[in-house]
C-alpha positions as CSV (number, residue, x, y, z in Angstrom):
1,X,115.4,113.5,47.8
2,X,113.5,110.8,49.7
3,X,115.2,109.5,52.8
4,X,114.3,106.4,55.0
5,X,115.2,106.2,58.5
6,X,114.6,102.9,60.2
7,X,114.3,102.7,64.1
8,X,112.9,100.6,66.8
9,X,112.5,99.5,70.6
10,X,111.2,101.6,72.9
11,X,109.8,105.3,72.8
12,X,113.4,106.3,73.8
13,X,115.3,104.3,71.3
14,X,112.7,106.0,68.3
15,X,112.1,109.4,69.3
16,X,115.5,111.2,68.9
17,X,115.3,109.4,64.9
18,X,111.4,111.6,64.8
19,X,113.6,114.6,66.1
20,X,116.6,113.9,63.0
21,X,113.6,113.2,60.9
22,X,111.7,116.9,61.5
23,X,115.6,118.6,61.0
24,X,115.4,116.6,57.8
25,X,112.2,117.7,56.7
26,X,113.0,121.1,57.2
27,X,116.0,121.4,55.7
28,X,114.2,120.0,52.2
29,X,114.2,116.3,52.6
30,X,110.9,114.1,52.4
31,X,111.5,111.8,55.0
32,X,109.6,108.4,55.9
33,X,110.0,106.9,59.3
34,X,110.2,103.1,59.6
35,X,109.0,102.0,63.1
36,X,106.8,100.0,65.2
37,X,102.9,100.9,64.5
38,X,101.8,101.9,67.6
39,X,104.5,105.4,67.2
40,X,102.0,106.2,64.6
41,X,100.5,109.1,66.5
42,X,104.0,110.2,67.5
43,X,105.4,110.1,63.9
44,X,102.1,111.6,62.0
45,X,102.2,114.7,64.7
46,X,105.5,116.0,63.6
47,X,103.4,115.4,59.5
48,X,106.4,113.1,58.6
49,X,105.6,110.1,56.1
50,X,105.1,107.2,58.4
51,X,105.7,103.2,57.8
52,X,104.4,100.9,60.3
53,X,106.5,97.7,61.1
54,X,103.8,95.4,62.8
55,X,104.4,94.2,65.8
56,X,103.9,96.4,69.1
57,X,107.2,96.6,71.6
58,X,105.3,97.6,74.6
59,X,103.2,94.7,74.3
60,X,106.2,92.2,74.4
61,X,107.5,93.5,77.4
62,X,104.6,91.6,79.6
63,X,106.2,88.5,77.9
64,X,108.0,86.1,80.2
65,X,111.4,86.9,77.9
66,X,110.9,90.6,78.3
67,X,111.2,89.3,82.4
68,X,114.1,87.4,81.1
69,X,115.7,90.1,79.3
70,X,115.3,92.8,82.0
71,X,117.1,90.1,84.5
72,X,120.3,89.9,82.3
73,X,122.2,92.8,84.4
74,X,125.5,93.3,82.6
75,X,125.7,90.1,81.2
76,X,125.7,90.6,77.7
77,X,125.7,86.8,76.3
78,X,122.4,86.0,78.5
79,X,120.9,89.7,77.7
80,X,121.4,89.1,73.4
81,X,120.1,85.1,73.9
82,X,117.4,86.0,75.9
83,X,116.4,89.5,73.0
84,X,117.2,87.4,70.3
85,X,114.3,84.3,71.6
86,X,112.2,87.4,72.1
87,X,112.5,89.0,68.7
88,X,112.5,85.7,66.9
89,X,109.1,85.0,66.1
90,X,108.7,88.7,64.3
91,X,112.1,88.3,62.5
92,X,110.2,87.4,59.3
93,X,107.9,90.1,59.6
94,X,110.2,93.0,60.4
95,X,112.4,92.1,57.9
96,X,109.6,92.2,55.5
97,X,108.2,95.8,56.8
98,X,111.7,97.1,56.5
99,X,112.4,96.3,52.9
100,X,108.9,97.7,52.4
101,X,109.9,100.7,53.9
102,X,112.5,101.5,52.5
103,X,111.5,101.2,48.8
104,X,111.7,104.7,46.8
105,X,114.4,105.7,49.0
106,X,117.4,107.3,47.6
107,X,119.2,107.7,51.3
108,X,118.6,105.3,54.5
109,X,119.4,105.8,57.6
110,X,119.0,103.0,60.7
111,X,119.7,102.8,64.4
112,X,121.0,99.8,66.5
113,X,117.9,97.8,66.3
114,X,117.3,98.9,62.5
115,X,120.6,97.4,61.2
116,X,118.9,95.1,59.0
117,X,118.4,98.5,56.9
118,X,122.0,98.0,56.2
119,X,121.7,95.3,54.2
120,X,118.6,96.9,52.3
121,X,120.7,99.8,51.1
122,X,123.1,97.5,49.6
123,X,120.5,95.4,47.7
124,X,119.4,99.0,46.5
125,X,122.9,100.4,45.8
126,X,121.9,103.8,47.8
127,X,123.7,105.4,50.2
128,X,123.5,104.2,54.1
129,X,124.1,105.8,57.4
130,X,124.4,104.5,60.6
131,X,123.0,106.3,63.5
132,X,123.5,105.7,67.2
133,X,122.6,106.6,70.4
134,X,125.6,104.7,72.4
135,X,129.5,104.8,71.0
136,X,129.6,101.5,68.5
137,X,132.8,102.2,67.4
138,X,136.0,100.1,68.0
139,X,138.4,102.6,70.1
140,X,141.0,102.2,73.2
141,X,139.3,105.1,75.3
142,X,136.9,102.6,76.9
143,X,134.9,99.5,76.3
144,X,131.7,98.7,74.6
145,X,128.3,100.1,76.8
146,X,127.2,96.6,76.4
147,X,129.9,95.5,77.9
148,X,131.0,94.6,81.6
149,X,134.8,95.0,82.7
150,X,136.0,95.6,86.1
151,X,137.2,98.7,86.3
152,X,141.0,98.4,86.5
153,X,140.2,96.8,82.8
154,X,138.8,99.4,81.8
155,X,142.4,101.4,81.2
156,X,143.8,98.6,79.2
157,X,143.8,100.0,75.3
158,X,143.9,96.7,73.2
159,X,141.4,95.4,76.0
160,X,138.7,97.6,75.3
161,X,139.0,97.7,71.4
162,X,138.6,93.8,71.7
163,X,135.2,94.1,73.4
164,X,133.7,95.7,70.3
165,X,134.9,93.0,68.3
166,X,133.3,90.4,70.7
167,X,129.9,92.4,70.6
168,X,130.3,92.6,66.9
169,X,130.8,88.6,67.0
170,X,128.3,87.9,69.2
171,X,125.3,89.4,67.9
172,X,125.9,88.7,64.4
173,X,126.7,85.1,65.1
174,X,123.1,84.9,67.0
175,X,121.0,86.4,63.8
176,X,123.5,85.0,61.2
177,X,121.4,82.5,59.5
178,X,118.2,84.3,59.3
179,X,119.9,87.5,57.4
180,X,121.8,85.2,55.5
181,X,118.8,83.5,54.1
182,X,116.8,86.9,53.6
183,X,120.0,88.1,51.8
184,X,119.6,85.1,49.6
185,X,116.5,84.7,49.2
186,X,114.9,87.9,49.2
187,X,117.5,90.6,48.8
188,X,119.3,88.4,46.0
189,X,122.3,89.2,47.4
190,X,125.7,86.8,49.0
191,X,125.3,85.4,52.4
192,X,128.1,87.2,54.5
193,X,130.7,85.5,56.4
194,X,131.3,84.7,59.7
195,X,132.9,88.0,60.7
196,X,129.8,89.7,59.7
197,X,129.2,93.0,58.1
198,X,131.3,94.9,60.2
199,X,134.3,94.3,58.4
200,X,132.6,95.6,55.5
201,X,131.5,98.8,57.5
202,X,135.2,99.8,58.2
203,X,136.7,99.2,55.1
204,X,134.0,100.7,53.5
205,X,134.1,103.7,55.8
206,X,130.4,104.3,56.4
207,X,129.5,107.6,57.9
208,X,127.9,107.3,61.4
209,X,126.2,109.4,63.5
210,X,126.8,109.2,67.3
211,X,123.5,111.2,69.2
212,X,124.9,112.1,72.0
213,X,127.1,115.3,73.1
214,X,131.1,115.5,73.4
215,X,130.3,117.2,77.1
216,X,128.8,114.1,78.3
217,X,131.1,111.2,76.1
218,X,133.8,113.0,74.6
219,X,135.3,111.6,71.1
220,X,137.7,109.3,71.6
221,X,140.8,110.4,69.7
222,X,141.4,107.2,67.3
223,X,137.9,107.0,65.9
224,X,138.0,107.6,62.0
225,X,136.9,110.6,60.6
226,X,133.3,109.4,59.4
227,X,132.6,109.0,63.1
228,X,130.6,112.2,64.0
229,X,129.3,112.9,67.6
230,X,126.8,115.4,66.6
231,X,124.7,116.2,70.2
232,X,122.3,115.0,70.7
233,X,118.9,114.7,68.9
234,X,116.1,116.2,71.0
235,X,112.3,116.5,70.3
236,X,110.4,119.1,71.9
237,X,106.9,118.7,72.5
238,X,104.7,119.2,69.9
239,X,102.5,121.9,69.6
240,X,99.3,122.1,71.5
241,X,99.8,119.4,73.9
242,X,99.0,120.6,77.4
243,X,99.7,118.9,80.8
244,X,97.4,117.4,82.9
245,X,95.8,120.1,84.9
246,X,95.6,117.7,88.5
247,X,99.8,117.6,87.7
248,X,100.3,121.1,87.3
249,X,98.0,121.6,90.3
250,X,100.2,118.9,92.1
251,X,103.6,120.6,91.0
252,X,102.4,124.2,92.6
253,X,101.0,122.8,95.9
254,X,104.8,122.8,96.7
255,X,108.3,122.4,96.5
256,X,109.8,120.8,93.3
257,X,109.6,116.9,93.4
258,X,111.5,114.3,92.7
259,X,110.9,112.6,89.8
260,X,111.0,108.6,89.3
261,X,110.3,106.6,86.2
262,X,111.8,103.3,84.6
263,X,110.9,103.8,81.3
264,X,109.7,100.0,79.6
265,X,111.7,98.3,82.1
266,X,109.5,96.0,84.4
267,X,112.1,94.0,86.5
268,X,111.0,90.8,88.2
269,X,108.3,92.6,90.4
270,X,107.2,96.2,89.5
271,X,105.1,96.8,92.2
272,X,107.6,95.9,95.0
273,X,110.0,98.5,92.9
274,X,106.8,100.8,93.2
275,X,106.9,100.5,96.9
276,X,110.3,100.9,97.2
277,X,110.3,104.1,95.2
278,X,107.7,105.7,97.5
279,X,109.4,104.9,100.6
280,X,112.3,106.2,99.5
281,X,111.1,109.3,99.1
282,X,109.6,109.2,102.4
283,X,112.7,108.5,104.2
284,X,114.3,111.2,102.0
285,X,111.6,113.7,102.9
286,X,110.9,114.2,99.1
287,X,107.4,114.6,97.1
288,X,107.4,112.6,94.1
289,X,106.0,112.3,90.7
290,X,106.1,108.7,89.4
291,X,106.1,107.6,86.3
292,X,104.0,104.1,85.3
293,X,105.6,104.4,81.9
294,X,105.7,100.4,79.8
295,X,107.2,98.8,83.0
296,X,103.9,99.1,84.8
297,X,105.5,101.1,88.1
298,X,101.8,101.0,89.5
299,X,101.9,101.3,93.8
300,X,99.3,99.5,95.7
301,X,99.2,102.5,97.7
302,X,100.1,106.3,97.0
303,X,100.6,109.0,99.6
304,X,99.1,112.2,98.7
305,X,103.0,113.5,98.5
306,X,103.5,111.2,95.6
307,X,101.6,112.4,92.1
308,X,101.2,109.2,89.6
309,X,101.2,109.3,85.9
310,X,101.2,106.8,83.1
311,X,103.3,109.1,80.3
312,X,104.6,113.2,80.6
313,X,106.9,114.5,77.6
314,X,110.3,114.5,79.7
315,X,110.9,118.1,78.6
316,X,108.4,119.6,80.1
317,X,108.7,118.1,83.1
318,X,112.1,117.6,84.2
319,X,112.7,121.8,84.5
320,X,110.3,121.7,86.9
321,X,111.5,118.9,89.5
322,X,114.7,118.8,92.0
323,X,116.5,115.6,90.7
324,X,115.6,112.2,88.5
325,X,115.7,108.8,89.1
326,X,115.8,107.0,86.3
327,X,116.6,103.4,84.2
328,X,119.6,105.1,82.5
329,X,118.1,104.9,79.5
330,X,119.7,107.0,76.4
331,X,117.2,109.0,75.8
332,X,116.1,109.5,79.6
333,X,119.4,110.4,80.6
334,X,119.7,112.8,77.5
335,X,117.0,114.9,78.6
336,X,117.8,115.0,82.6
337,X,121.0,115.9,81.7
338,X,119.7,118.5,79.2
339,X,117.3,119.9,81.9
340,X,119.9,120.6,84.5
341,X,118.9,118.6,87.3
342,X,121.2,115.7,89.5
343,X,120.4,112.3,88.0
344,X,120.4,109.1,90.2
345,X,120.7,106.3,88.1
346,X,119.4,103.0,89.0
347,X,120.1,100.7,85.8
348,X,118.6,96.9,84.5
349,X,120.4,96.0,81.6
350,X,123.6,96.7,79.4
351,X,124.2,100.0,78.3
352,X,122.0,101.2,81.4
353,X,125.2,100.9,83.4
354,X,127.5,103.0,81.1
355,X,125.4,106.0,81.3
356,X,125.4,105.8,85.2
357,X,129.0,105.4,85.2
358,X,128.9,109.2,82.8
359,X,126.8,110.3,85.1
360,X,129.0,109.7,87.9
361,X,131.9,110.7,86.2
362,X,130.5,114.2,85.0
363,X,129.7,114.4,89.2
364,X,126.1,115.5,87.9
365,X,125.0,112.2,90.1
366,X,125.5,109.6,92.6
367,X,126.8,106.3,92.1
368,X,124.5,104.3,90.0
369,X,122.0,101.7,91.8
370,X,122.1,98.4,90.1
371,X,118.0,97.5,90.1
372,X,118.9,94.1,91.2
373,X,120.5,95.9,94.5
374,X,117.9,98.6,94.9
375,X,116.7,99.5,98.8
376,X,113.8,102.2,99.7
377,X,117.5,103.0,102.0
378,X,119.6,102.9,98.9
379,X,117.7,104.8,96.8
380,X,116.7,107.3,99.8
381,X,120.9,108.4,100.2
382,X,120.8,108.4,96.5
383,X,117.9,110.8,96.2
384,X,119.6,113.2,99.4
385,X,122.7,113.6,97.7
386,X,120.8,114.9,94.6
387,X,119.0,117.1,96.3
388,X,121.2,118.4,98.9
389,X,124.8,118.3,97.4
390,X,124.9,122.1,96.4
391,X,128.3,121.7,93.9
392,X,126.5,118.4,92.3
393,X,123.4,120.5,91.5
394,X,125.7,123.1,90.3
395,X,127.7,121.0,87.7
396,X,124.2,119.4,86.6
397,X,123.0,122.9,85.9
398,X,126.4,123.9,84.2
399,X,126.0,120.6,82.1
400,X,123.0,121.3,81.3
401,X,123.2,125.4,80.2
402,X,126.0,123.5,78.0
403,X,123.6,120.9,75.8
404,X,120.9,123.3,75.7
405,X,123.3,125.5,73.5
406,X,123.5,122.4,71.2
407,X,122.0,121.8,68.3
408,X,122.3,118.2,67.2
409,X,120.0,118.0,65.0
410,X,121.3,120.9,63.2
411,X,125.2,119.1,63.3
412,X,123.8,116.0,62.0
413,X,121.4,117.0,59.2
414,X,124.8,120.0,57.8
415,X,127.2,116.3,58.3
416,X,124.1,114.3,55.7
417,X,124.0,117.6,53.3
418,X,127.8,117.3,53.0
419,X,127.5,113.5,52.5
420,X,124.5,113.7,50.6
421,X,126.0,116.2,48.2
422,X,128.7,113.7,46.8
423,X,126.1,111.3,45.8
424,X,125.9,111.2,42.1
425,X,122.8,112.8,40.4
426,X,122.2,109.5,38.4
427,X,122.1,107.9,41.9
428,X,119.2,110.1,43.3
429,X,117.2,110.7,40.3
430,X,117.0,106.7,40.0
431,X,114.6,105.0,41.4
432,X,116.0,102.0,43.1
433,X,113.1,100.1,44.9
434,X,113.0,96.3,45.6
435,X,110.2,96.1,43.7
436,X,107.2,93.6,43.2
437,X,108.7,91.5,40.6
438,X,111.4,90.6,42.7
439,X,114.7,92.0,40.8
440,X,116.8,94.1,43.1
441,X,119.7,96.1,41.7
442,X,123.4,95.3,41.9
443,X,124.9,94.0,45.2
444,X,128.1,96.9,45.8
445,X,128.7,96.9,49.3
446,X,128.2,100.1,51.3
């Protein structure tokens, strides 16, 4: 059975769908990833079938709306504006890359930024599967990650299932008339109304996948039953890479560092966030290894305490440091979490700030940072806590023995087989493309 699975943003937002893809593979599936080109290498080492969709992510963030975007904070109106003006111009083409790779696929499975897959699976009248990173789903327990409330809000039930609805509004209302018109025109199929597809989703009940573990975001008791938190969906590095032998040099010369890295965001000034990294771990009394990563954290000046590098697989090296810094990013915060260690979060942008908040919740971490607030002072408490603040290292290291005996990938693939397995045969044996002469098969909804 061929399965699609369509993903996109950063290296963080695509490589748990590489991990789901290998515990595809292996469990009998041929799988085909659907991402941005330059995850090529990343996708063709795990020997998974590989689609590019042109267009490289990293590139865009030196744009002046990526600067735009990573100054939205928590406002979630400006931050969707000022992604959708940056995404606009490749709307055609990603739409186009999609569709193509998707074609021969019997199953599809998409992420946040690969919804438009959605509406592919229902052209092709095959089955779809929505798979997230952050909780999507309308409940009382707590708002929407992309969401700001104050926090006395935040306990209000009917409140917090509303935000959903107004994220669900929003976005759709800012991309409605370009899907409508690739429905039309391309897919063949009915424009969709104002309310968006999500209506359509419920009713429908389509399965999703949340990536992330009940230890860190426990389920929230009035999601439906085709709402699965599975754990999440780790990739370990593949075989024969090795690290850089001046790091591992670096890492033995002494005590465990502390490790900093932003992932793709830039902020307004990456070098001044450089500097104020490396002071703060000289008022701390910390070494550091800092990561350049896409948000070009590059110092003017590094003390000989302070090891820089450009990209390190996060498994690897987050056993062997003290504590992380970190963007809050999903996947970042996934694998600090994973490797034990005290996290201090210092978060740019939407869903940033709801993992900080976990992490301060779990008391595996300080109070989050907001980047737009960050002090070489700030960050320098932050980073003592985390190192010194014996029961917070010994909850992060109890967290952590706890996701390591997870297997998401595992959960998720047995929750597709049982899915999967109700599919009619006539379904799978067909072969339901969008083909080259431009007939698509019957519009049923998902």
């Amino acid at each position: 059975m061929q399965i699609a699975i369509v993903c996109a943003g950063s290296r963080g937002d695509v490589q748990p769908y590489v991990a789901l893809a290998v515990g595809l593979q292996e469990a009998g599936y041929r799988v085909r990833v659907v991402t941005h080109e330059n995850f090529e290498p990343l996708v063709r080492a795990h020997r998974l079938d590989f689609c590019p969709v042109r267009g490289n992510p990293r590139a865009l963030m030196d744009h002046a709306l990526a600067r735009k975007v990573m100054g939205s904070g928590q406002n979630l109106i400006r931050f969707t504006r000022n992604l959708h003006a940056m995404f606009r111009a490749l709307m055609d083409t990603f739409l186009e890359d999609c569709q193509r790779g998707c074609q021969g696929a019997q199953a599809i499975i998409f992420s946040t930024l690969g919804f438009p897959a959605f509406h592919i699976a229902e052209a092709m009248s095959v089955p779809a599967f929505a798979a997230f990173l952050q909780p999507q789903t309308r409940t009382s327990a707590f708002p929407a990650p992309f969401v700001s409330a104050p926090r006395w809000l935040r306990k209000v039930g009917p409140f917090n299932r509303l935000t959903y609805a107004f994220m669900e509004l929003l976005t759709w209302q800012l991309m409605r008339q370009e899907i409508n018109r690739w429905r039309v025109e391309t897919l063949g199929l009915a424009p969709l109304p104002r309310s968006g597809p999500y209506r359509r989703m419920y009713r429908g009940k389509m399965p999703v996948l949340y990536g992330f573990s009940q230890h860190v975001v426990p389920r929230p008791r009035d999601w439906p039953e085709t709402m699965h938190v599975t754990g999440y969906w780790f990739l370990d590095t593949a075989e024969g890479w090795t690290p850089p032998q001046d790091l591992v040099t670096f890492l033995e010369a002494g005590p465990p560092p502390v490790y900093i890295g932003f992932g793709s965001m830039r902020g307004e000034d990456p070098v001044k966030t450089a500097r104020i990294a490396i002071e703060a771990l000289r008022l701390s009394g910390q070494r550091g290894v800092l990561l350049t990563g896409w948000g070009g954290l590059h110092p003017d000046e590094v003390p000989e305490s302070v090891f820089v590098v450009e990209e390190v697989p996060h498994d690897w090296l987050f056993p062997r440091v003290t504590a992380v810094v970190h963007h809050g990013g999903a996947g970042t915060t996934a694998a600090g979490l994973r490797a034990g260690r005290p996290t201090v979060v210092v978060p740019f942008i939407v869903d940033q700030f709801f993992w900080g908040e976990r992490v301060q919740a779990l008391g595996v971490g300080p109070a989050p940072i907001p980047h737009r607030r960050l002090t070489a002072e700030r960050l320098a408490a932050a980073i003592e806590q985390a190192v010194r603040d014996e029961a917070m290292r010994a909850r992060a290291e109890a967290l952590g023995a706890r996701l390591q005996a997870e297997d998401g990938v595992r959960e998720a693939v047995a929750i597709l087989n049982r899915y999967l397995s109700r599919v009619p045969s006539r379904a799978l044996l067909a072969d339901k493309t969008l083909g080259h002469t431009g007939e698509n098969t019957s519009s049923a909804s998902v």
